[in-house]
RODO-2510 file (C-alpha; in nm, 4 decimals, decimal comma):
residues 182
     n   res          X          Y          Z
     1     x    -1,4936    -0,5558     1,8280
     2     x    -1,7380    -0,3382     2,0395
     3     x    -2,0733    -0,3205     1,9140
     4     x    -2,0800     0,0372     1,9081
     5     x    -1,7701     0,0665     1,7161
     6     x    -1,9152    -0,1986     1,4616
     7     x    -2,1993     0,0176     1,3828
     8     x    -1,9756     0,2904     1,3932
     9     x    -1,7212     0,1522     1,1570
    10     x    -1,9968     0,0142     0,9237
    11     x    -2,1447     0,3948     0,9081
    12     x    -1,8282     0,5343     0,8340
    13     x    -1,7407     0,2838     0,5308
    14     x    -2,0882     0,3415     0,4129
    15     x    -2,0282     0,7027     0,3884
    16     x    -1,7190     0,6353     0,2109
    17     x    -1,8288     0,4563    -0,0133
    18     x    -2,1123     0,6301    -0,1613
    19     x    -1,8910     0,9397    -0,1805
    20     x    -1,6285     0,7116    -0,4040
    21     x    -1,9235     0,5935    -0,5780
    22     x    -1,9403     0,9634    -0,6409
    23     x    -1,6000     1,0841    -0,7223
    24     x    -1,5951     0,8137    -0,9705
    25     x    -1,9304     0,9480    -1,1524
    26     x    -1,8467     1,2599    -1,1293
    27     x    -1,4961     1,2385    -1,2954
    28     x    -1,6172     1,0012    -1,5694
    29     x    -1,9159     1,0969    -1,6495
    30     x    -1,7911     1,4214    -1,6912
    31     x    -1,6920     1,5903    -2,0460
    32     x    -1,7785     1,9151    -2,2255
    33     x    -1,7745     1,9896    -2,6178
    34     x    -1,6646     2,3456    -2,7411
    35     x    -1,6310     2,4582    -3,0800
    36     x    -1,2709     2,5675    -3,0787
    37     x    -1,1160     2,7041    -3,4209
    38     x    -1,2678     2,5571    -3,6953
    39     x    -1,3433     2,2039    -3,5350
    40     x    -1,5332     2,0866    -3,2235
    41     x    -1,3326     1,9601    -2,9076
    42     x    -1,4428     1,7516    -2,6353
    43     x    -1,2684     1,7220    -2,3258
    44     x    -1,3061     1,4198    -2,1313
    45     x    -1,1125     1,2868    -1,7925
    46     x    -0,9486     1,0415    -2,0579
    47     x    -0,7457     1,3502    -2,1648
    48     x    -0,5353     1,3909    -1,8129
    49     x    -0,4040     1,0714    -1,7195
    50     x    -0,3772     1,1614    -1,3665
    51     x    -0,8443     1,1724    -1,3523
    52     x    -0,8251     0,8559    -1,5417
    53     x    -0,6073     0,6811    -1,2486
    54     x    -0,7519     0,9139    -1,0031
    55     x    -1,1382     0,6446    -1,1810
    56     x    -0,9564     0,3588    -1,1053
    57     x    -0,8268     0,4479    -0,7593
    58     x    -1,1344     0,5272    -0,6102
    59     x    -1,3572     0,2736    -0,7717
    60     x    -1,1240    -0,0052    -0,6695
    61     x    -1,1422     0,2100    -0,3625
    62     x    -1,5160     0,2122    -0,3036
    63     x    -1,5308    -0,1911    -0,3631
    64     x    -1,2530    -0,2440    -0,1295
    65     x    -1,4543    -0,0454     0,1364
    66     x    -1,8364    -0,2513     0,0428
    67     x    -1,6331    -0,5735     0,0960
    68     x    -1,5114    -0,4523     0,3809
    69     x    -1,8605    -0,3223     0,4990
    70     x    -2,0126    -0,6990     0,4547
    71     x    -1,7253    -0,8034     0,7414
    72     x    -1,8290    -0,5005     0,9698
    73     x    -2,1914    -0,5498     0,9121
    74     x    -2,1607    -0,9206     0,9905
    75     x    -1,9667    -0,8218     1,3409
    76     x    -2,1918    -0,5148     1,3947
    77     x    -2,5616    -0,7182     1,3819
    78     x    -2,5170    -1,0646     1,4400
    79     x    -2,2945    -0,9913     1,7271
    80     x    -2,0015    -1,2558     1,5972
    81     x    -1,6673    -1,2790     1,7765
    82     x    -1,3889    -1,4719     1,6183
    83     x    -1,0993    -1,4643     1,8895
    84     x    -0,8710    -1,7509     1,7077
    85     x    -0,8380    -1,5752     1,3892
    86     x    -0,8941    -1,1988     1,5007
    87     x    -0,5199    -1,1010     1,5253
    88     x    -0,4459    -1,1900     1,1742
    89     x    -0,7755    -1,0460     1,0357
    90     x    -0,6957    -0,7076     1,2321
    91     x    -0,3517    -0,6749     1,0701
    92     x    -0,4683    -0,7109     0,7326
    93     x    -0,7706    -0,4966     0,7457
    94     x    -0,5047    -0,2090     0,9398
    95     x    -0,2707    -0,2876     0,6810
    96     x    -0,5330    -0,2740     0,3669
    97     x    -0,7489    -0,0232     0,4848
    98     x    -0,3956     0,2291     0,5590
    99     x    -0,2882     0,1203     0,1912
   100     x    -0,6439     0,2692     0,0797
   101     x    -0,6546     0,6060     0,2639
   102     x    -0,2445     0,6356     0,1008
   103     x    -0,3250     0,5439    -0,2367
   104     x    -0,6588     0,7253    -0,2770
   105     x    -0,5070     1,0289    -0,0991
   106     x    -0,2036     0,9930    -0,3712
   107     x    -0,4274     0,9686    -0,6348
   108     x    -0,6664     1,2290    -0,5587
   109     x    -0,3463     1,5055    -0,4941
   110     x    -0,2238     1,4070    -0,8298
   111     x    -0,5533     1,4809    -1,0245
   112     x    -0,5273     1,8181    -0,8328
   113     x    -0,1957     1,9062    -0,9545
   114     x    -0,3423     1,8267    -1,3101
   115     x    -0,6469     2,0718    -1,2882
   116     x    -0,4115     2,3663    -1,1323
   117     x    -0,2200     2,3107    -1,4442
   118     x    -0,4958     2,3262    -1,6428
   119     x    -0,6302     2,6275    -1,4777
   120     x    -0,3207     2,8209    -1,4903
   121     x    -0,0980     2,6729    -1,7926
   122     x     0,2341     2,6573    -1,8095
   123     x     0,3927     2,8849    -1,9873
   124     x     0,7707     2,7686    -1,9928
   125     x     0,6158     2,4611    -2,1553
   126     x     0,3986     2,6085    -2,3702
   127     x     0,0831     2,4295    -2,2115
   128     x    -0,2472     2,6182    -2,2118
   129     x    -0,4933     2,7081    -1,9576
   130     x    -0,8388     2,4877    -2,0207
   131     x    -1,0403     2,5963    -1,7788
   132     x    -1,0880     2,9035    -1,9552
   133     x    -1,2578     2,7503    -2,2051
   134     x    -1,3845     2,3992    -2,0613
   135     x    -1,5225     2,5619    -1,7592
   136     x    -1,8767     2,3064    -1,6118
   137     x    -1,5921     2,0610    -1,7049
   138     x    -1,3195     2,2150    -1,4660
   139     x    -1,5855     2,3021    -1,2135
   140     x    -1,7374     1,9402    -1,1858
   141     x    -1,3877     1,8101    -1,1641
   142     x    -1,3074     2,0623    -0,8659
   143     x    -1,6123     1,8879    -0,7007
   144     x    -1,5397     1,5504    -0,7600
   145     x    -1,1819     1,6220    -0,6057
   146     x    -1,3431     1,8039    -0,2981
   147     x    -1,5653     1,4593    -0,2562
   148     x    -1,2728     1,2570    -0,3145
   149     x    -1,0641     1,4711     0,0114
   150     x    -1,3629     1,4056     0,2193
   151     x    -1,3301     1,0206     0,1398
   152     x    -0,9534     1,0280     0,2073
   153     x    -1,0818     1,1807     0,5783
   154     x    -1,3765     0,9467     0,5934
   155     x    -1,1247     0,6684     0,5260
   156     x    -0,8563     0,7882     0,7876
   157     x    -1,1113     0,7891     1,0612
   158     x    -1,1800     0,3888     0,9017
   159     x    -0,8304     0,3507     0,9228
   160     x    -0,7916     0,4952     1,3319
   161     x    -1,0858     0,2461     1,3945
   162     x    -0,9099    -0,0259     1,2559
   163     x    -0,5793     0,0187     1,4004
   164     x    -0,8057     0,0499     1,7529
   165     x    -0,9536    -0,2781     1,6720
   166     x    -0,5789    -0,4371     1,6266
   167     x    -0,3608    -0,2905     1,9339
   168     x    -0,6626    -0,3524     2,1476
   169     x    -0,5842    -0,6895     2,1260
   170     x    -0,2370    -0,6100     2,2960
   171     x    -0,1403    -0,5944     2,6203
   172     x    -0,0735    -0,2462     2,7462
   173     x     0,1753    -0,3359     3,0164
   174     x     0,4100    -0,5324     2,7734
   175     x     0,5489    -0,4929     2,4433
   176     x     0,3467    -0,6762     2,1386
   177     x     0,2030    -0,9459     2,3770
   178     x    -0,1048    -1,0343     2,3426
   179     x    -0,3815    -1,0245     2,5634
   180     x    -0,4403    -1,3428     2,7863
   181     x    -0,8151    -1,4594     2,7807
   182     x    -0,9869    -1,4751     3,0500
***
Protein backbone atom coordinates (compact mmCIF):
# COMPACT_ATOMS: atom_id res chain seq x y z
CA UNK A 1 0.00 0.00 0.00
CA UNK A 2 1.22 3.55 -1.04
CA UNK A 3 1.87 5.79 1.69
CA UNK A 4 -0.27 8.36 0.43
CA UNK A 5 -3.15 6.14 0.03
CA UNK A 6 -2.54 4.86 3.72
CA UNK A 7 -3.01 8.23 5.07
CA UNK A 8 -5.62 8.64 2.74
CA UNK A 9 -7.52 5.54 3.60
CA UNK A 10 -6.92 6.10 7.38
CA UNK A 11 -8.60 9.79 6.89
CA UNK A 12 -11.41 8.49 5.17
CA UNK A 13 -12.29 5.64 7.88
CA UNK A 14 -11.77 8.26 10.46
CA UNK A 15 -14.37 10.37 8.96
CA UNK A 16 -16.57 7.49 8.82
CA UNK A 17 -16.44 6.62 11.77
CA UNK A 18 -17.11 9.58 13.79
CA UNK A 19 -20.13 10.22 11.55
CA UNK A 20 -21.45 6.45 12.61
CA UNK A 21 -20.49 7.37 15.98
CA UNK A 22 -23.03 10.01 15.16
CA UNK A 23 -25.88 8.40 13.42
CA UNK A 24 -25.90 6.06 16.26
CA UNK A 25 -26.31 9.04 18.96
CA UNK A 26 -28.42 10.71 17.16
CA UNK A 27 -31.01 7.89 16.54
CA UNK A 28 -30.81 6.61 20.13
CA UNK A 29 -30.50 9.22 22.02
CA UNK A 30 -33.29 10.60 20.43
CA UNK A 31 -37.08 10.57 21.89
CA UNK A 32 -39.78 13.19 22.49
CA UNK A 33 -42.79 13.08 25.10
CA UNK A 34 -46.24 14.65 24.08
CA UNK A 35 -49.27 14.70 26.00
CA UNK A 36 -51.60 13.00 23.58
CA UNK A 37 -55.37 12.37 24.76
CA UNK A 38 -55.56 11.94 28.19
CA UNK A 39 -52.06 10.21 28.74
CA UNK A 40 -48.44 11.17 27.91
CA UNK A 41 -46.57 9.38 24.93
CA UNK A 42 -43.04 9.08 24.29
CA UNK A 43 -41.67 8.15 21.13
CA UNK A 44 -38.42 6.57 21.02
CA UNK A 45 -36.33 4.82 17.93
CA UNK A 46 -37.36 1.54 19.92
CA UNK A 47 -40.85 2.17 18.43
CA UNK A 48 -39.80 1.56 14.50
CA UNK A 49 -37.90 -1.47 14.27
CA UNK A 50 -36.27 -0.46 11.16
CA UNK A 51 -34.05 2.85 13.60
CA UNK A 52 -33.48 0.18 16.09
CA UNK A 53 -31.55 -2.10 13.35
CA UNK A 54 -30.67 0.92 11.46
CA UNK A 55 -28.40 1.39 15.93
CA UNK A 56 -27.05 -1.76 15.43
CA UNK A 57 -25.94 -1.49 11.80
CA UNK A 58 -24.01 1.42 12.10
CA UNK A 59 -22.49 0.91 15.48
CA UNK A 60 -21.26 -2.52 14.47
CA UNK A 61 -20.46 -0.39 11.49
CA UNK A 62 -18.34 2.29 13.11
CA UNK A 63 -16.25 -0.56 15.14
CA UNK A 64 -15.72 -2.48 12.06
CA UNK A 65 -14.23 0.72 10.46
CA UNK A 66 -11.81 1.75 14.04
CA UNK A 67 -10.50 -1.86 13.72
CA UNK A 68 -9.94 -1.39 10.48
CA UNK A 69 -8.31 2.12 11.04
CA UNK A 70 -5.63 0.42 13.63
CA UNK A 71 -4.49 -1.85 10.29
CA UNK A 72 -4.33 1.37 8.03
CA UNK A 73 -2.71 3.42 10.65
CA UNK A 74 -0.13 0.70 11.29
CA UNK A 75 0.64 0.61 7.24
CA UNK A 76 0.22 4.42 6.94
CA UNK A 77 3.08 5.50 9.84
CA UNK A 78 5.32 2.83 10.46
CA UNK A 79 5.71 2.26 6.81
CA UNK A 80 5.07 -1.83 7.15
CA UNK A 81 4.80 -4.01 4.05
CA UNK A 82 3.62 -7.54 4.41
CA UNK A 83 3.98 -9.06 0.76
CA UNK A 84 3.44 -12.94 1.92
CA UNK A 85 0.16 -12.42 3.45
CA UNK A 86 -1.10 -9.19 1.52
CA UNK A 87 -3.28 -11.03 -1.10
CA UNK A 88 -5.38 -12.72 1.44
CA UNK A 89 -5.59 -9.65 3.75
CA UNK A 90 -6.71 -7.49 0.58
CA UNK A 91 -9.57 -9.88 -0.24
CA UNK A 92 -11.00 -9.85 3.05
CA UNK A 93 -10.78 -6.23 3.83
CA UNK A 94 -12.49 -5.72 -0.16
CA UNK A 95 -14.80 -8.29 0.76
CA UNK A 96 -15.69 -6.88 4.50
CA UNK A 97 -15.41 -3.43 3.88
CA UNK A 98 -18.09 -3.96 0.42
CA UNK A 99 -20.34 -6.04 2.97
CA UNK A 100 -20.28 -2.71 5.22
CA UNK A 101 -21.05 0.04 2.64
CA UNK A 102 -24.21 -2.83 1.48
CA UNK A 103 -25.48 -3.45 4.78
CA UNK A 104 -25.26 0.07 6.24
CA UNK A 105 -26.63 1.46 2.94
CA UNK A 106 -29.61 -1.31 3.42
CA UNK A 107 -30.12 -0.35 6.72
CA UNK A 108 -30.06 3.26 6.50
CA UNK A 109 -32.80 3.12 3.21
CA UNK A 110 -34.97 1.06 5.40
CA UNK A 111 -35.13 3.54 8.39
CA UNK A 112 -36.02 6.05 5.56
CA UNK A 113 -38.89 4.21 4.30
CA UNK A 114 -40.04 4.10 8.06
CA UNK A 115 -39.93 7.97 8.66
CA UNK A 116 -41.79 8.68 5.10
CA UNK A 117 -44.38 6.48 6.57
CA UNK A 118 -44.47 8.18 9.51
CA UNK A 119 -44.56 11.50 7.90
CA UNK A 120 -47.26 10.72 5.56
CA UNK A 121 -49.38 7.67 7.13
CA UNK A 122 -50.96 5.25 5.47
CA UNK A 123 -54.22 5.50 5.07
CA UNK A 124 -55.33 2.06 3.45
CA UNK A 125 -53.82 0.70 6.67
CA UNK A 126 -55.08 2.90 8.92
CA UNK A 127 -51.50 4.05 10.15
CA UNK A 128 -51.08 7.66 11.28
CA UNK A 129 -48.81 10.38 10.41
CA UNK A 130 -46.28 11.10 13.62
CA UNK A 131 -44.41 13.63 12.53
CA UNK A 132 -47.17 15.86 12.96
CA UNK A 133 -47.08 15.56 16.33
CA UNK A 134 -43.45 14.16 17.27
CA UNK A 135 -41.81 16.73 15.18
CA UNK A 136 -37.67 17.59 17.00
CA UNK A 137 -38.14 13.75 17.04
CA UNK A 138 -38.79 13.33 13.17
CA UNK A 139 -36.42 16.17 12.44
CA UNK A 140 -33.36 14.69 14.43
CA UNK A 141 -34.08 11.40 12.82
CA UNK A 142 -34.03 13.10 9.21
CA UNK A 143 -30.48 14.22 10.33
CA UNK A 144 -29.19 11.23 11.63
CA UNK A 145 -30.30 9.52 8.23
CA UNK A 146 -28.63 12.39 6.15
CA UNK A 147 -25.25 11.54 8.36
CA UNK A 148 -25.80 8.01 7.93
CA UNK A 149 -25.94 8.60 3.55
CA UNK A 150 -22.79 10.51 3.91
CA UNK A 151 -21.16 7.43 5.75
CA UNK A 152 -22.53 5.00 3.14
CA UNK A 153 -20.43 7.54 0.52
CA UNK A 154 -17.55 7.93 2.91
CA UNK A 155 -17.51 4.12 3.06
CA UNK A 156 -17.79 3.53 -0.82
CA UNK A 157 -14.82 5.72 -1.44
CA UNK A 158 -13.14 3.10 1.62
CA UNK A 159 -14.41 0.46 -0.33
CA UNK A 160 -12.80 1.85 -4.13
CA UNK A 161 -9.52 2.21 -2.03
CA UNK A 162 -9.62 -1.15 -0.96
CA UNK A 163 -10.50 -2.88 -4.03
CA UNK A 164 -7.34 -0.55 -5.52
CA UNK A 165 -5.21 -1.99 -2.87
CA UNK A 166 -6.31 -5.76 -4.01
CA UNK A 167 -6.21 -5.75 -8.05
CA UNK A 168 -3.04 -3.78 -7.74
CA UNK A 169 -1.53 -6.74 -6.75
CA UNK A 170 -2.53 -8.30 -10.24
CA UNK A 171 -0.97 -8.35 -13.24
CA UNK A 172 -2.55 -6.15 -15.85
CA UNK A 173 -1.42 -8.08 -18.90
CA UNK A 174 -2.93 -11.46 -17.66
CA UNK A 175 -5.96 -12.65 -16.12
CA UNK A 176 -5.90 -13.03 -12.05
CA UNK A 177 -2.06 -13.58 -12.02
CA UNK A 178 -0.31 -12.15 -9.73
CA UNK A 179 2.36 -9.83 -9.87
CA UNK A 180 5.99 -11.34 -10.02
CA UNK A 181 8.41 -9.60 -7.46
CA UNK A 182 11.06 -8.11 -8.46
Amino acid sequence: MKHGTAKTEAFLRLCAVLVLVLTACLVGFDSQTKYVIFSYRKATFRDFKALLVLVYVVSVAAGYNLLQLGKCSKSAWYKENLKGSNLYIAWLCFLLDQVAVYVTFGANSAALEASVLAIKGAQDFQWMKLCNKYTRFCFQIGGALACGYVACILMAWISLISAFNLFRLYSPKQFLLLKTRG
